[in-house]
C-alpha positions as CSV (number, residue, x, y, z in Angstrom):
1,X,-41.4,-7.5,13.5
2,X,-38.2,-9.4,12.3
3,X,-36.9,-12.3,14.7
4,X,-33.8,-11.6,16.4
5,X,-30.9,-12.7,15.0
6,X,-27.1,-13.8,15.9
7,X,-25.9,-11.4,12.8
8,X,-21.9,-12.0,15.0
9,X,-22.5,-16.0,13.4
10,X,-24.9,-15.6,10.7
11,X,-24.2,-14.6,7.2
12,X,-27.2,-14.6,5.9
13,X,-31.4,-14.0,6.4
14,X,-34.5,-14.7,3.7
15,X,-37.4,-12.4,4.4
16,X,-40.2,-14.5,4.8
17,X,-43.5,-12.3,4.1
18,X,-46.2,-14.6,5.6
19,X,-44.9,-14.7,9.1
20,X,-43.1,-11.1,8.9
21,X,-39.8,-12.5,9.7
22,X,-36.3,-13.3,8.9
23,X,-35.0,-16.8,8.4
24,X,-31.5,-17.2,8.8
25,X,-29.7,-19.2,6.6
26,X,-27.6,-22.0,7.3
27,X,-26.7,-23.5,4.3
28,X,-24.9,-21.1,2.0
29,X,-23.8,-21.3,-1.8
30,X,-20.4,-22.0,-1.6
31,X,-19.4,-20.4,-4.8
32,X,-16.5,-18.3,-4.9
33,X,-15.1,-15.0,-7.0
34,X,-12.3,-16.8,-8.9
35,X,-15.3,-19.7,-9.9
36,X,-16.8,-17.4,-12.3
37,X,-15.2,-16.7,-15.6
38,X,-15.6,-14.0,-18.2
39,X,-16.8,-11.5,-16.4
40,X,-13.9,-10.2,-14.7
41,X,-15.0,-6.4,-15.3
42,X,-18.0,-6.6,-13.4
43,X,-16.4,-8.5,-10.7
44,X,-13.7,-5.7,-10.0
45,X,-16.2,-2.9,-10.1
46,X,-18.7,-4.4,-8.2
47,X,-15.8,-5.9,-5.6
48,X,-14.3,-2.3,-5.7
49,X,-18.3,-1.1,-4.4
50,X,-18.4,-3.2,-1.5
51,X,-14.7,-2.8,-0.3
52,X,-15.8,0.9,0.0
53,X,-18.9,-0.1,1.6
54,X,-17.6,-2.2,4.1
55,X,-14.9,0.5,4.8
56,X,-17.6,3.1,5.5
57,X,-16.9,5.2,2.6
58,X,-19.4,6.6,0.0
59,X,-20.6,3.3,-2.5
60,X,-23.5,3.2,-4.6
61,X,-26.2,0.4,-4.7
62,X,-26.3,-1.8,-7.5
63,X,-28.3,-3.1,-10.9
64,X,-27.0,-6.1,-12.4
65,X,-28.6,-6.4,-15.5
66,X,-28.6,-8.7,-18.5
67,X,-28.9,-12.3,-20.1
68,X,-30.0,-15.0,-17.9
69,X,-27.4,-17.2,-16.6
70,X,-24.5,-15.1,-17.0
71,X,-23.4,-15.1,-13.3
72,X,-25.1,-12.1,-12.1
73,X,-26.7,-13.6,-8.8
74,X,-23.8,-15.8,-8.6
75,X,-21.8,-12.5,-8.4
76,X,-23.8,-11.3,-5.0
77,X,-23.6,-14.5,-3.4
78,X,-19.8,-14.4,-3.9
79,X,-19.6,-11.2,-2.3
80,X,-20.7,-12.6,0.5
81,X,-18.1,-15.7,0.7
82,X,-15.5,-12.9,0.2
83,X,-16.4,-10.4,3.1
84,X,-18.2,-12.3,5.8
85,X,-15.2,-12.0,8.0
86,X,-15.4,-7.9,7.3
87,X,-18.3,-7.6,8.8
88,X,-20.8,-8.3,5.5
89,X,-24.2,-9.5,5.8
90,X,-26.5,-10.0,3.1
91,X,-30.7,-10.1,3.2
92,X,-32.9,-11.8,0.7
93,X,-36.1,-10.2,-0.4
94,X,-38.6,-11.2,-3.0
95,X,-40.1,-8.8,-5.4
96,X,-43.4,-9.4,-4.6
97,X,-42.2,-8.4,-1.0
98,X,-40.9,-5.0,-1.0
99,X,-43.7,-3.0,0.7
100,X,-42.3,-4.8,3.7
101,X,-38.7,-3.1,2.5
102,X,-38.6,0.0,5.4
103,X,-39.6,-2.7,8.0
104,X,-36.4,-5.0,7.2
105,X,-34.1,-1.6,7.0
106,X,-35.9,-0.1,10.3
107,X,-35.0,-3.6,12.2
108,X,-31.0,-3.4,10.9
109,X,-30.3,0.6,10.4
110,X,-28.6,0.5,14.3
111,X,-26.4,-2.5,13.7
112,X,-22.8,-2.4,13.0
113,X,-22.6,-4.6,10.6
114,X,-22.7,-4.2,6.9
115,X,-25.9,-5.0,4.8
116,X,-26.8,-5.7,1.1
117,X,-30.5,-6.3,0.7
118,X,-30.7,-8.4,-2.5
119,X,-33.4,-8.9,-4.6
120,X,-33.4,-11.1,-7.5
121,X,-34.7,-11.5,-10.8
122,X,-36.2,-8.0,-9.6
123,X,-38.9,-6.4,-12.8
124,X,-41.8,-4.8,-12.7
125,X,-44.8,-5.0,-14.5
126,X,-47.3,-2.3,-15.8
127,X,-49.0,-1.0,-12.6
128,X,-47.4,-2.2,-10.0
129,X,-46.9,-0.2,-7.4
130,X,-44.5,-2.2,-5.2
131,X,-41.3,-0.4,-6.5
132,X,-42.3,3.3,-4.5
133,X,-41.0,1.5,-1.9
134,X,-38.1,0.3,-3.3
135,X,-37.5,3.8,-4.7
136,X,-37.9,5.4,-1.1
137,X,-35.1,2.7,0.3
138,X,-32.7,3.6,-2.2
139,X,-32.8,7.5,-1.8
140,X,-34.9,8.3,1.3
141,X,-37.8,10.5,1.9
142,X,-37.7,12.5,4.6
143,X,-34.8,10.4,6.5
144,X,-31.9,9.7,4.9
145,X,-31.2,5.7,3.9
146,X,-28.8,4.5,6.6
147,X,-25.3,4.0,6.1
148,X,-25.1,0.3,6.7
149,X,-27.5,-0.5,4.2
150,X,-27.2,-1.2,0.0
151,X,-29.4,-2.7,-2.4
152,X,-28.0,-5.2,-4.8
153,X,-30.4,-6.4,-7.3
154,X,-30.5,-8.4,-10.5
155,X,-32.7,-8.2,-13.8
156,X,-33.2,-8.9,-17.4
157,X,-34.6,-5.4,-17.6
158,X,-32.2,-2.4,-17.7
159,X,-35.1,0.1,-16.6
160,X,-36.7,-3.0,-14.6
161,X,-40.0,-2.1,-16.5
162,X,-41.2,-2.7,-19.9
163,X,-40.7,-0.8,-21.9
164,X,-42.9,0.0,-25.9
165,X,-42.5,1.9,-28.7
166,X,-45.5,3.8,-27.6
167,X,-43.6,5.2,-24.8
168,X,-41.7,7.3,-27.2
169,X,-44.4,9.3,-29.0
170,X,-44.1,12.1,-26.7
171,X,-40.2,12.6,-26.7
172,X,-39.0,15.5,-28.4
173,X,-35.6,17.1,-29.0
174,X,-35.5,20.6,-27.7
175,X,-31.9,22.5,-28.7
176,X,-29.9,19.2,-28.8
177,X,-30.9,18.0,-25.8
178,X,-33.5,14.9,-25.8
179,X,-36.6,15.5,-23.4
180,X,-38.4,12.0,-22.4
181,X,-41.8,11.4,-22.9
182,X,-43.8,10.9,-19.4
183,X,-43.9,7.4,-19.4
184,X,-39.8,7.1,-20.5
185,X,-39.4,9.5,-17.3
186,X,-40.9,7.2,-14.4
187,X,-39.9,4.0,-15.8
188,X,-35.6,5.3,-15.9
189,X,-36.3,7.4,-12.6
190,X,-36.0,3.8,-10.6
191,X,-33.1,2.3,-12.5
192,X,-31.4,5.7,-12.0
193,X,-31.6,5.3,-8.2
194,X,-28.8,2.9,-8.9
195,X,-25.2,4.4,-8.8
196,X,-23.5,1.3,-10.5
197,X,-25.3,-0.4,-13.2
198,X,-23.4,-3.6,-14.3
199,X,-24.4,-5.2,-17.6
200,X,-23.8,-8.8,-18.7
201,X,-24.0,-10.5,-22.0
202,X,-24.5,-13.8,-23.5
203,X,-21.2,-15.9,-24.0
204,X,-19.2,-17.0,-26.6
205,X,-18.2,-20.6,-27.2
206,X,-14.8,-19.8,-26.5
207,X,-15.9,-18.7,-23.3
208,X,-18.4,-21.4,-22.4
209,X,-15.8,-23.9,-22.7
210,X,-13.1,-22.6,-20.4
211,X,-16.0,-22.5,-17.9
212,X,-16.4,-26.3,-18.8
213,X,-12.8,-26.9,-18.5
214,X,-12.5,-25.3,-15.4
215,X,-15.4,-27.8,-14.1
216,X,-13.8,-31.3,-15.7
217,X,-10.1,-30.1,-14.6
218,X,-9.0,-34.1,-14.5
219,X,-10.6,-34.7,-18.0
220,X,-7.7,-35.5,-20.5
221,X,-10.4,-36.1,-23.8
222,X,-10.9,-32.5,-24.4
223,X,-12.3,-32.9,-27.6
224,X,-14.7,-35.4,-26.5
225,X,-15.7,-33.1,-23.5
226,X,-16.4,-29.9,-25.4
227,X,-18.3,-32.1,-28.5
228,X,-20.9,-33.2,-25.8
229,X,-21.2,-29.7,-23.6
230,X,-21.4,-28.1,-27.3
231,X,-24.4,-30.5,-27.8
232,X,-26.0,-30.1,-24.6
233,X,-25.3,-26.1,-24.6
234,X,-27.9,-26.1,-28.0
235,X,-30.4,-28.7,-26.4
236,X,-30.8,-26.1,-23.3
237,X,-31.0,-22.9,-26.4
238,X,-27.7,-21.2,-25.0
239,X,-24.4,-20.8,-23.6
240,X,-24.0,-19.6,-20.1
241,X,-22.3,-20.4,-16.8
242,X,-25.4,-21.8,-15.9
243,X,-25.9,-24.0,-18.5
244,X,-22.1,-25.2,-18.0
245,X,-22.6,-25.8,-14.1
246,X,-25.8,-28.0,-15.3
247,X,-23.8,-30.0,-17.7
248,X,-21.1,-30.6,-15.2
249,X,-23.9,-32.2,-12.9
250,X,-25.3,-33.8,-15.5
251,X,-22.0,-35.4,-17.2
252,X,-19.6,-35.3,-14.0
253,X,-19.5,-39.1,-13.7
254,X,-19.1,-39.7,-18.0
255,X,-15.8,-38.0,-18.1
């Protein structure tokens, strides 16, 4: 069973599998809403979910989806920052981890504070079983979810599966309306649990270099600045937040 936890003081657990407990966290990411740029759509929708959450009113759980390093656990970690004081409390689970899912919601279902089970970098692979229980979390089986609990999660998948050309062989278009092969059918029913699906795309280099800016706020070479995170965006393959928050820790002291 889960250890006990102080959830009055802490913000935050890790579900550790081997020992069947919670961890809580003591050190938190201190990142903050207005930190991430570019995706200000996704920040007001998914702010707008929780806000309802925490006020006890019908909100969905979540699927942010999309390019790596586009702010997408940054987002949910945020959240957090935001509405500790409003009573939110955020759990971490690994993928490989969610048989142990109904345990973690069993321990928390009776508490009055607020709860957004995250699970990052969540996908699936042909076979693998471990997302029935994900799917029973987010809609119930016999017992409704509880009403103090969401799941958050992030992915490069939009149906969190993979997804072939095979899988379409069997669709067929029956008086307009498009019936999904078998396969299509089980791999969308999971992503459709979801009642907000957030997407995020790549960058621009417009946009990667306000996030720089935003960083080196004391630089005054700006054209010397953006040159070198330019250069060091096409040695890492892309723009992204991420890639800007590593070129700030790599260049912090150059500029």
């Amino acid at each position: 069973m889960p250890e006990r936890i102080d959830w009055l003081a802490t913000p935050a657990a890790i579900w550790r599998a081997p020992r069947s407990r919670l961890r809580a966290v003591t050190r938190l990411d201190p990142v903050d809403l207005d930190d991430l740029l570019g995706i200000d759509r996704q920040k007001q929708l998914i702010c707008e979910n929780t806000e309802r959450f925490l006020e006890s009113k019908p909100a969905n759980n979540a699927l942010l989806w999309g390019a790596r390093g586009t702010g997408k656990s940054s987002i949910v970690k945020a959240l957090l920052n935001r509405y500790f004081d409003q009573g939110l409390r955020v759990i971490q689970i690994d993928k490989e981890d969610l048989r142990d899912l109904t345990e973690i919601v069993d321990g928390i279902r009776e508490l009055p504070q607020k709860f957004i089970v995250f699970c990052d970098d969540l996908s699936f692979d042909e076979g693998d079983g471990t997302y029935k229980a994900l799917k029973s979390v987010l809609e119930g089986s016999i017992e409704v979810p509880p009403d103090n609990v969401l799941i958050y999660a992030t992915s490069n998948r939009r149906h969190l599966m993979p997804e072939y050309m095979s899988d379409n062989e069997q669709s067929r278009v029956v008086d307009t309306e498009i019936h999904h092969a078998e396969a299509i059918e089980e791999k969308i029913s999971l992503s459709d649990r979801f009642g907000l699906w957030l997407s995020f795309y790549a960058i621009n280099q417009e946009q990667y270099l306000e996030i720089v800016d935003q960083l080196f706020q004391n630089v005054s070479d700006r054209e010397a600045l953006h040159a070198e995170a330019i250069r060091f965006a096409l040695a890492k393959g892309g723009r992204s937040g991420r890639s800007a928050q590593q070129f700030f820790k790599a260049y912090s002291d150059h500029f």
